[in-house]
N, C-alpha and C positions, 0 to 999 in steps of 0.2 A: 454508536454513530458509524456511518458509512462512507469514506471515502471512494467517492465513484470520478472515474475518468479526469483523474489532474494530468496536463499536457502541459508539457511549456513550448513555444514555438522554436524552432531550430535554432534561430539566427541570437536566439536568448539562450540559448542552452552552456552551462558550463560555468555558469557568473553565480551560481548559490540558488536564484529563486526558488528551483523545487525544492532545496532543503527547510528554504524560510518560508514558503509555504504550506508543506510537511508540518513544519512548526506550529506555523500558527492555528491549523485544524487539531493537532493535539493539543493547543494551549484552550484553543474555544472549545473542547470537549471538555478539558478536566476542570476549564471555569463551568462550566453548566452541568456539572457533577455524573456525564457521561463514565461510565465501569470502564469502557474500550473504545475503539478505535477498529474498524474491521474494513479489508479490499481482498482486493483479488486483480493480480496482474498473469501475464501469460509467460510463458516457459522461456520465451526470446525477448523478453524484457529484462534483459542481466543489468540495467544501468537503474530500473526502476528498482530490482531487486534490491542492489547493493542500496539504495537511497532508503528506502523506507528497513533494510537490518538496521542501517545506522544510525535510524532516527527510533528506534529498540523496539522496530517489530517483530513477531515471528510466526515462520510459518505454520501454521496448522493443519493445513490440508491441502489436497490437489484434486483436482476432478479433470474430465475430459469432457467438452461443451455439449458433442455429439459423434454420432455412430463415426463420421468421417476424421474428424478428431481422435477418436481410439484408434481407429486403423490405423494411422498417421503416427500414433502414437505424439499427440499434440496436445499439453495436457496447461491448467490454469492453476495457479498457486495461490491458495488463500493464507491472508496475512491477518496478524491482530498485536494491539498494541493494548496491554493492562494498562488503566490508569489509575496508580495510587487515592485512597480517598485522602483530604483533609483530617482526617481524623487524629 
């Protein structure tokens, strides 16, 4: 499963939501018997970083979007979270 573009609005920031919603995409993956959990955040998202290590992702890989991004040395961090089976 893919977690693509969770935002929380500013004026909401800092009250838990992204962690309870974090949650609750790992809790509806590993009810619908999803292996992982997989994103990709960018290099200056240190707040998304630290949220999704703690909710026990990790990183895998980094890439760079494009040509001007390498120069830049501007690079994207992909994330993934194992989810235990039932078994």
């Amino acid at each position: 499963l893919e977690l693509k573009r969770m935002s929380v609005r500013k004026d909401y920031r800092g009250r838990g939501l992204s962690k309870a919603l974090c949650g609750e995409v790992l809790r509806f993956a590993r009810a619908r018997g999803y292996e992982a959990v997989v994103l990709s955040t960018s290099m200056v998202q240190v707040a998304a970083q630290r949220l999704y290590e703690g909710q026990g992702f990790r990183k895998v890989g980094t890439y760079s979007p494009s040509l001007l991004a390498t120069l830049l040395c501007f690079q994207v961090f992909r994330y993934r979270c194992d989810l235990p089976s039932r078994a």
